[in-house]
DSSP file (Angstrom, degrees, kcal/mol; ACC not computed):
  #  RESIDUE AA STRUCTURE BP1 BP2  ACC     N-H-->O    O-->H-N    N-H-->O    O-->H-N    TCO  KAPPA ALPHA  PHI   PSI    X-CA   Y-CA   Z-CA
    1    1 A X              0   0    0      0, 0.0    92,-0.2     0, 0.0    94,-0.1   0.000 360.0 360.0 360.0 140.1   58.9 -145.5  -79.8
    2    2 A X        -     0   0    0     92,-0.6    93,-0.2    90,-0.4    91,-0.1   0.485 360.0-124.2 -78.8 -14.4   56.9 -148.7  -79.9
    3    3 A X        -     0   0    0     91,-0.3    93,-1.8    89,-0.1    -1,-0.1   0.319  15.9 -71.6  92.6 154.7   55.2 -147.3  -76.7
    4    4 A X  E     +a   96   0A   0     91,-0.2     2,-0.2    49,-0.1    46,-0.2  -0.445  51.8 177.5 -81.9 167.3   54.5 -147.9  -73.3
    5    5 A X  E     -a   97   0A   0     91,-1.1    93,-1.7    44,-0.1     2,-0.4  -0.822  10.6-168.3 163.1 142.7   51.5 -150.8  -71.8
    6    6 A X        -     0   0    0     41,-0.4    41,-0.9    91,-0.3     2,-0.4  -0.948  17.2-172.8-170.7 149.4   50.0 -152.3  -69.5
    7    7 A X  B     -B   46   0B   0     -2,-0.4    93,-1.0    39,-0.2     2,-0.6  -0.938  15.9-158.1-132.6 142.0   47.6 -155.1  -67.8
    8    8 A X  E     -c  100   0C   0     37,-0.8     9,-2.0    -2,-0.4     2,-0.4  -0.856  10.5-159.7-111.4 124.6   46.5 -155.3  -64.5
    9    9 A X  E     -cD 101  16C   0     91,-1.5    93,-4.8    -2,-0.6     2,-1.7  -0.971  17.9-140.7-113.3 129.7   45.3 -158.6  -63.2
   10   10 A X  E     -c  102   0C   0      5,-2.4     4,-0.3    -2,-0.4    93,-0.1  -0.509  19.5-173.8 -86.1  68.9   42.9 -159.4  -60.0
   11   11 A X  S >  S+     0   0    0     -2,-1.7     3,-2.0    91,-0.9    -1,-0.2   0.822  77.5  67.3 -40.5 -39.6   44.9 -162.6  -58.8
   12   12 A X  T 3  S+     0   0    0     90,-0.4     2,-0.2     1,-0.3    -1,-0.2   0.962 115.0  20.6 -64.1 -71.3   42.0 -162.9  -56.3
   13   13 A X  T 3  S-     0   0    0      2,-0.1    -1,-0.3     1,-0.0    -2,-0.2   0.060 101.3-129.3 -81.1  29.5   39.4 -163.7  -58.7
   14   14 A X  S <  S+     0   0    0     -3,-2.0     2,-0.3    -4,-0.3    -3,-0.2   0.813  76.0 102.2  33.1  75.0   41.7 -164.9  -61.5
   15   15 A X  S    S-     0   0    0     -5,-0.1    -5,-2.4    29,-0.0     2,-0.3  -0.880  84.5 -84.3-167.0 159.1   40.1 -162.6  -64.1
   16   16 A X  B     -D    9   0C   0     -2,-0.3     2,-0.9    -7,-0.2    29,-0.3  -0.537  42.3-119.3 -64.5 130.3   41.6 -159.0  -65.6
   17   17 A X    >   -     0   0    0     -9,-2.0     2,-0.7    -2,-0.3     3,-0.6  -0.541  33.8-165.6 -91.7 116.6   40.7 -156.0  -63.4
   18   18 A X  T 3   +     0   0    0     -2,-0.9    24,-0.1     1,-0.2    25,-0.1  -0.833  67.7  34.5 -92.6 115.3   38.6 -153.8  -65.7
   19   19 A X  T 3   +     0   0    0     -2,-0.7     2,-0.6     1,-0.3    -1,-0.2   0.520  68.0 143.6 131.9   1.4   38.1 -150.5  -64.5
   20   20 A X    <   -     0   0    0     -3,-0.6    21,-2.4    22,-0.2     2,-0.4  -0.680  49.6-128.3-103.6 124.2   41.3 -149.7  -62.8
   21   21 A X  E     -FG  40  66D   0     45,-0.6    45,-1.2    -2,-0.6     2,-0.4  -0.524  29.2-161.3 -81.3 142.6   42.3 -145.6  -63.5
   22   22 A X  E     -F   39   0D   0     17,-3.5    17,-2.9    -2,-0.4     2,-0.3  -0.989   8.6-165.7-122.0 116.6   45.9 -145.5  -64.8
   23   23 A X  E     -F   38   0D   0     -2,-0.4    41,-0.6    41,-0.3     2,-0.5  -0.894   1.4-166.7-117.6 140.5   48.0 -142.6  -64.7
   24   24 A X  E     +FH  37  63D   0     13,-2.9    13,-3.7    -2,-0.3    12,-0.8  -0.970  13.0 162.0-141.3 143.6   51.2 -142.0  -66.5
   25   25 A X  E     -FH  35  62D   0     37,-1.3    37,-3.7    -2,-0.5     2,-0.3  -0.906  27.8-128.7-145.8 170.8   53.8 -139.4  -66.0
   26   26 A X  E     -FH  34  61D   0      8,-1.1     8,-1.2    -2,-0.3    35,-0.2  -0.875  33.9 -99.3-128.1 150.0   57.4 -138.9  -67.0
   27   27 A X  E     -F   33   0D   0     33,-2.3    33,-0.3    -2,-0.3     6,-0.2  -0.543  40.8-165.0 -66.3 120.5   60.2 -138.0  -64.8
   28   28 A X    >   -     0   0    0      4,-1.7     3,-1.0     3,-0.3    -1,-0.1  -0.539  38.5 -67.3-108.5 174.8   61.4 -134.2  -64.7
   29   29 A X  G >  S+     0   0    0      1,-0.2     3,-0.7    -2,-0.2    -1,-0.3  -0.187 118.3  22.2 -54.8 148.2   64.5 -132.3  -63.4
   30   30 A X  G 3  S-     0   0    0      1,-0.2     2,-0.3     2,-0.0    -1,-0.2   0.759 127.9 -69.7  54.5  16.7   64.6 -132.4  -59.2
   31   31 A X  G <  S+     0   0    0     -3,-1.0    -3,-0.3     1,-0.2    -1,-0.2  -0.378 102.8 130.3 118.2 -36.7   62.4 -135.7  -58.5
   32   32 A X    <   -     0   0    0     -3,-0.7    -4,-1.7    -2,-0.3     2,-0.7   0.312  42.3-158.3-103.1 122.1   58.8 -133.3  -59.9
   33   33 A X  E     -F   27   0D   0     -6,-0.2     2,-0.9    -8,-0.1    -6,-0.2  -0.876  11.2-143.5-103.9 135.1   56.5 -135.4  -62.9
   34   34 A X  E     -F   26   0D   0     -8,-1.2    -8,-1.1    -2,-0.7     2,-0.4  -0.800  21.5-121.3 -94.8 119.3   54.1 -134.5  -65.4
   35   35 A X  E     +F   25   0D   0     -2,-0.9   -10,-0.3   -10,-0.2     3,-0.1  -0.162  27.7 178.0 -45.3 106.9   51.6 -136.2  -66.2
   36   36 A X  E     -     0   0D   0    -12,-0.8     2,-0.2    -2,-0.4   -11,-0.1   0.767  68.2  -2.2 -91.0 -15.5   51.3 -137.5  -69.9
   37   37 A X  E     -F   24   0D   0    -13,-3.7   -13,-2.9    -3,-0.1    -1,-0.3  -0.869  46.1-165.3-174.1 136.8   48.3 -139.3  -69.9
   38   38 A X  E     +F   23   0D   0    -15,-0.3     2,-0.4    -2,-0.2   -15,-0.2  -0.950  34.3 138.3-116.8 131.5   45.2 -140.7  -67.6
   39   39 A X  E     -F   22   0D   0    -17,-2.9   -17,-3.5    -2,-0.3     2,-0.3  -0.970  43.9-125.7-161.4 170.0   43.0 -143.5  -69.1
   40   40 A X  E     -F   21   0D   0     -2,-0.4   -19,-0.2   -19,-0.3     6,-0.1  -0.905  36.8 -89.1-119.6 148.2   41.5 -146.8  -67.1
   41   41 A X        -     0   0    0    -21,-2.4     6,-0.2    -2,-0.3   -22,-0.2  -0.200  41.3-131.9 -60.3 151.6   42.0 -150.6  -68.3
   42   42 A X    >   -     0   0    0      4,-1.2     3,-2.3   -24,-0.1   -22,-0.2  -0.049  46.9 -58.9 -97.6-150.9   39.6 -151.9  -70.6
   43   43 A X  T 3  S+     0   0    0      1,-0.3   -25,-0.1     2,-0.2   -27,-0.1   0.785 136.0  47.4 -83.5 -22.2   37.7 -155.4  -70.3
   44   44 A X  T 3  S-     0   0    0      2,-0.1    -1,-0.3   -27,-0.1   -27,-0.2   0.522 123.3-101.9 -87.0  -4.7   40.8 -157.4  -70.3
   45   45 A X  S <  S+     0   0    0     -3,-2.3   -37,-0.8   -29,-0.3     2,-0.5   0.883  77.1 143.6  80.0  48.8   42.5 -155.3  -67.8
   46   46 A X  B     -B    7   0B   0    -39,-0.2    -4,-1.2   -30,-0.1     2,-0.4  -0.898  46.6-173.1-132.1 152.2   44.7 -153.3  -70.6
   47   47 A X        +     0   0    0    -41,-0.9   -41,-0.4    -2,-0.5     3,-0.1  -0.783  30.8 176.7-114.3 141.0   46.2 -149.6  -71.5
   48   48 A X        +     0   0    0      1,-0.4     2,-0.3    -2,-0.4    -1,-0.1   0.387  67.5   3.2 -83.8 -40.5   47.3 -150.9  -74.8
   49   49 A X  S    S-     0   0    0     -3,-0.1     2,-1.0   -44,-0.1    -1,-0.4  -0.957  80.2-125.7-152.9 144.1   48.5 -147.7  -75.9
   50   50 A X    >   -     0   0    0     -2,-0.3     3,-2.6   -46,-0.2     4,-0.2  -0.697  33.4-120.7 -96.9  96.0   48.5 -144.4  -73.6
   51   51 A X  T 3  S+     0   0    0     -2,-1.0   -13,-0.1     1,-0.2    -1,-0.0  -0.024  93.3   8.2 -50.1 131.8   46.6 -141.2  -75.5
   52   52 A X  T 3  S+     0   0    0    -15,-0.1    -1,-0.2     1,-0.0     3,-0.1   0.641  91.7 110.1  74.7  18.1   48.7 -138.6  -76.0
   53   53 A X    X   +     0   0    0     -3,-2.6     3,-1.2     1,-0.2   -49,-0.1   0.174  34.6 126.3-102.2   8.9   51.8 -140.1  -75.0
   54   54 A X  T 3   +     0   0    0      1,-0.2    -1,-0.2    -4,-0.2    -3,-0.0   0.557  68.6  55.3 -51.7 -29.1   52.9 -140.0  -78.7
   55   55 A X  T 3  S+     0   0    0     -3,-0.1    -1,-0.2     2,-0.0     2,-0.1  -0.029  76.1 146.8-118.6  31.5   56.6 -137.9  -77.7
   56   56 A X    <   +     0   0    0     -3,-1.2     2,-0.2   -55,-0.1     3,-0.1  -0.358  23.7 152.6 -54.9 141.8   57.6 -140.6  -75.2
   57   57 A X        -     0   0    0      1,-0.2    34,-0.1    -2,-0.1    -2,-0.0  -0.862  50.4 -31.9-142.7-165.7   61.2 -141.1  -75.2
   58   58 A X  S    S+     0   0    0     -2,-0.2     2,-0.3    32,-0.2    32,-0.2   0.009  94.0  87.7  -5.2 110.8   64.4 -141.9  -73.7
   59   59 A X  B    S-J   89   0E   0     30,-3.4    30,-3.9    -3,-0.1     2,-0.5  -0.982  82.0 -72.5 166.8-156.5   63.5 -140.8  -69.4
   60   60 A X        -     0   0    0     -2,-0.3   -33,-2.3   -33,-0.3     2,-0.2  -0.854  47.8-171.1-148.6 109.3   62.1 -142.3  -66.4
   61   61 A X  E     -H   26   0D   0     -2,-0.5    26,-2.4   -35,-0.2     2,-0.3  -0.476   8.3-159.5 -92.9 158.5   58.0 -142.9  -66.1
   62   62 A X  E     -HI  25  86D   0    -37,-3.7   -37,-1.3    24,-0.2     2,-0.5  -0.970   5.4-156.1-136.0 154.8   55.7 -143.9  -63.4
   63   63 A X  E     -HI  24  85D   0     22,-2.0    22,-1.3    -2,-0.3     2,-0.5  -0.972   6.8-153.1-147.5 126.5   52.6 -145.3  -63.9
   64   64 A X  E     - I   0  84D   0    -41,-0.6   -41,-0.3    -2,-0.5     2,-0.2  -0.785   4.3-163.7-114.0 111.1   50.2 -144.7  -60.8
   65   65 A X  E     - I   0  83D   0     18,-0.7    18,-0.7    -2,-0.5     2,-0.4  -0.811  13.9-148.8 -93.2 156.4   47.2 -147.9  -60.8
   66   66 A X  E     +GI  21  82D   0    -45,-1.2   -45,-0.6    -2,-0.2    16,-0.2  -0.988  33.1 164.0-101.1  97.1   44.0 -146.2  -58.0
   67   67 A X     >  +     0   0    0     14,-0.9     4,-0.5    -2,-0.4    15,-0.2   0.100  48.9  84.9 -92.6  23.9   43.2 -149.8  -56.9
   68   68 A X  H  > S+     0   0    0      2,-0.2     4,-1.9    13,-0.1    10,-0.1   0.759 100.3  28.7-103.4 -29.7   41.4 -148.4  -53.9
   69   69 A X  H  > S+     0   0    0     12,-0.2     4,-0.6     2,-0.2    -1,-0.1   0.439 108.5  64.4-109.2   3.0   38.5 -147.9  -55.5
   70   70 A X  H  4 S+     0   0    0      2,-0.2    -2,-0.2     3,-0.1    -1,-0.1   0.893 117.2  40.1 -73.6 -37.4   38.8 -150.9  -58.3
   71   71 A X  H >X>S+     0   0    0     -4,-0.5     3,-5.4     2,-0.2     5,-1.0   0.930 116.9  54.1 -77.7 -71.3   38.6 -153.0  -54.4
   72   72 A X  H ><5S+     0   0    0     -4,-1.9     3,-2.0     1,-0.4    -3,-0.2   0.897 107.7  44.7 -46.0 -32.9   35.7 -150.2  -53.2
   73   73 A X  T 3<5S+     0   0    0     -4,-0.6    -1,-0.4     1,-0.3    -2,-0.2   0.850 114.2  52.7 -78.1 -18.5   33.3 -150.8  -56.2
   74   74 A X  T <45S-     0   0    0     -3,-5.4    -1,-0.3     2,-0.2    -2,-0.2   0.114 114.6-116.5-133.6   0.6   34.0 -154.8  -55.7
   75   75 A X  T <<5S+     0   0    0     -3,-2.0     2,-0.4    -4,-0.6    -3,-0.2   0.735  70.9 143.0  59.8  25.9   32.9 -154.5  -51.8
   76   76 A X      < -     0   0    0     -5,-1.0    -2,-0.2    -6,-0.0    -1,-0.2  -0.931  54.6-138.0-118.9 114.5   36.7 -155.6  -51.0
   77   77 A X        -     0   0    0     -2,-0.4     2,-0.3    -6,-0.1    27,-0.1  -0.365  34.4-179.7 -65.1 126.8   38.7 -154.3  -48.2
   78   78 A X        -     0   0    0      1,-0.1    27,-0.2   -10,-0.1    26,-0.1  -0.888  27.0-145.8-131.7 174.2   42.6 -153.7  -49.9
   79   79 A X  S    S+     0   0    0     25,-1.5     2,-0.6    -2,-0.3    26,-0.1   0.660  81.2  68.4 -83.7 -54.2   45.5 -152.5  -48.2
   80   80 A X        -     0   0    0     24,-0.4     3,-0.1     1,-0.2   -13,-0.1  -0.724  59.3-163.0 -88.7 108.6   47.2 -150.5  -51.0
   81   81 A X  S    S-     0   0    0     -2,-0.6   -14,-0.9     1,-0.3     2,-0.2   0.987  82.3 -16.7 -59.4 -62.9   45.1 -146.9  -52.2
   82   82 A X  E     -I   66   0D   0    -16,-0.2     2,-0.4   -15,-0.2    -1,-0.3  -0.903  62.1-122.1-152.3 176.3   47.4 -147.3  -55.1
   83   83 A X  E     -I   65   0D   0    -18,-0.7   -18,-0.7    -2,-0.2     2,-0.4  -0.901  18.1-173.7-142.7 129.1   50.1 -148.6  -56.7
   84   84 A X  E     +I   64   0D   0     -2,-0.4     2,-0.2   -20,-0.1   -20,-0.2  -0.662   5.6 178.5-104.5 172.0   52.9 -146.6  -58.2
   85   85 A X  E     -I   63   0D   0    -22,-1.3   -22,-2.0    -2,-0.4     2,-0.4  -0.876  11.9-158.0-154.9 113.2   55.9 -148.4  -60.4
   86   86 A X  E     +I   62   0D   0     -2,-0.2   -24,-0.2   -24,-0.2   -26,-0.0  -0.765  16.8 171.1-105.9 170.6   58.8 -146.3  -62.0
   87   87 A X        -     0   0    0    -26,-2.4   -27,-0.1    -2,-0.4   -25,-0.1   0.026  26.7-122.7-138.1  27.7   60.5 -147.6  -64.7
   88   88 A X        -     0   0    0      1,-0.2     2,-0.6   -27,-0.1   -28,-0.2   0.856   8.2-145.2 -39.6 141.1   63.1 -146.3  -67.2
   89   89 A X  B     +J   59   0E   0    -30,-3.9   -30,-3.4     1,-0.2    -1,-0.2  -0.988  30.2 160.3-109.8 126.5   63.0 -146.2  -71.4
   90   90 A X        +     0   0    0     -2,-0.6     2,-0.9   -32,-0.2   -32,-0.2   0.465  67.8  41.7-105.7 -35.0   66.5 -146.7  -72.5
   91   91 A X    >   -     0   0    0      1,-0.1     3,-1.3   -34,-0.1     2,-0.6  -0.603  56.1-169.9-125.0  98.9   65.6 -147.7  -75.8
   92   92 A X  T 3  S+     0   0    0     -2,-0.9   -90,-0.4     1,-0.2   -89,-0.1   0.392  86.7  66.9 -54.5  -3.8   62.9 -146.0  -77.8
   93   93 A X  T 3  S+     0   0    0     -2,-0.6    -1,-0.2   -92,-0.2   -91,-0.1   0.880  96.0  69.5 -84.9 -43.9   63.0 -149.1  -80.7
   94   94 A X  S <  S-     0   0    0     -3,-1.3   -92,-0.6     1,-0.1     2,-0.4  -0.168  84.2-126.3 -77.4 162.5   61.4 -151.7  -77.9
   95   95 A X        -     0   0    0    -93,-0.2     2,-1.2   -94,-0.1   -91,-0.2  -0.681  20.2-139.0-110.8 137.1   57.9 -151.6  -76.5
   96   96 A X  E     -a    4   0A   0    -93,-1.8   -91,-1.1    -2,-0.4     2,-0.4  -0.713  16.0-170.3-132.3 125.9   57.5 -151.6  -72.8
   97   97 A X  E     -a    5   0A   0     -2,-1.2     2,-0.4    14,-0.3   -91,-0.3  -0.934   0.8-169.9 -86.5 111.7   55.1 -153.5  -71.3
   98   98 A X        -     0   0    0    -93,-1.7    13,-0.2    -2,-0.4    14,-0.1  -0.574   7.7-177.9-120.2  39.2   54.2 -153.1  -67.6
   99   99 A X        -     0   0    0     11,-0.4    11,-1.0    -2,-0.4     2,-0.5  -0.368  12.9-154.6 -92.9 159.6   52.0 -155.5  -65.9
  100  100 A X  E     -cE   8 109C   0    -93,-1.0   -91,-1.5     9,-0.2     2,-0.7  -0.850   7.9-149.3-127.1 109.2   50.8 -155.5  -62.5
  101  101 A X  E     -cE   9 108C   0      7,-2.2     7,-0.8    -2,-0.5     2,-0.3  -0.628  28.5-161.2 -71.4 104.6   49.7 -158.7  -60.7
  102  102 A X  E     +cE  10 107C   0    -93,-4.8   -91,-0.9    -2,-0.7   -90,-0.4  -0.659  26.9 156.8-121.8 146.5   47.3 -157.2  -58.5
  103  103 A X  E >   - E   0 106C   0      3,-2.3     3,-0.7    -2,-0.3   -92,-0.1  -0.857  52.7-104.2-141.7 167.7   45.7 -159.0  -54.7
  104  104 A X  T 3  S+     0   0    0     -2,-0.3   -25,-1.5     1,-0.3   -24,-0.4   0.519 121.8  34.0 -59.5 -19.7   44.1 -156.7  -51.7
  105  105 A X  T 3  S+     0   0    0    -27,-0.2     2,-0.3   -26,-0.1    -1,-0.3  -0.077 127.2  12.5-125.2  32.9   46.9 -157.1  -49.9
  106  106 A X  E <   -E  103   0C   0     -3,-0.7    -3,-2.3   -26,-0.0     2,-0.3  -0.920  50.4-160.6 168.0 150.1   49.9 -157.3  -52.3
  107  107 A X  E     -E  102   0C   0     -2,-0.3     2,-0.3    -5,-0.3    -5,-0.2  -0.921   3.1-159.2-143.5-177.4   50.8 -156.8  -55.6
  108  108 A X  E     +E  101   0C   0     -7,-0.8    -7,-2.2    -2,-0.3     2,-0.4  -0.909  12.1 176.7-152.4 141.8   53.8 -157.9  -58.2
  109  109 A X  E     +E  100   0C   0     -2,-0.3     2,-0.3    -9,-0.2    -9,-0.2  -0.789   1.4 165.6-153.3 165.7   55.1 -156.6  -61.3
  110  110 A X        -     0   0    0    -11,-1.0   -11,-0.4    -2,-0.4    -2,-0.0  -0.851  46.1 -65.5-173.5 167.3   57.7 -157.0  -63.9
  111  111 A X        +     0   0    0     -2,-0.3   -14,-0.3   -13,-0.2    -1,-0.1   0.312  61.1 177.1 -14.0 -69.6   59.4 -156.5  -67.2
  112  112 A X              0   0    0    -14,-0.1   -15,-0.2   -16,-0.1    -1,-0.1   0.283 360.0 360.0  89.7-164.9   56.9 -158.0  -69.7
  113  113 A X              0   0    0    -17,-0.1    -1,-0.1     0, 0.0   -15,-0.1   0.066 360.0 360.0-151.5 360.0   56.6 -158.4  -73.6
């Protein structure tokens, strides 16, 4: 698999939110996830590559942003404690990219490259 990723951007101050803890889990039998991997964005607001996520496959992931305290450290009242997005891998050849367009009161997401 070419791997999962993702970059969070702080549409309020137009810049990448650096800092932001990132969780990723894959989907199990009866709704329940485990968690495959916890890391924070780096200075560009990126997970390039999730440690220890190496036996990703085929399934259905969620990836769990804590923007409540990315906001707190920043003195900025936000709406959202966090923000989850699941997602499906149907094809283990293609890379899936996640990003999350991020404001205090809103966020946006899609499909990426």
């Amino acid at each position: 698999m070419n791997g999962i990723s993702t970059h969070v951007l702080d549409l309020s101050r137009g810049v990448p939110a650096a800092g932001v803890e990132v969780t990723l889990e894959r989907a199990g039998s009866a709704g329940t996830f485990t968690r495959v991997a916890r890391t924070t964005t780096d200075a560009e607001g990126r997970v390039r590559s999730f440690e220890g996520a190496a036996d990703q496959s085929i399934g259905r992931y969620r990836l769990t942003f804590r923007v409540d305290s990315y906001f707190a450290s920043r003195g900025v009242e936000s709406f959202f404690p966090e923000v989850q997005i699941l997602f499906e891998v149907k094809n283990t050849e293609r890379s899936h990219h996640v990003p999350l367009l991020l404001s205090p009161f809103g966020y946006s997401t899609y499909r990426g490259s």
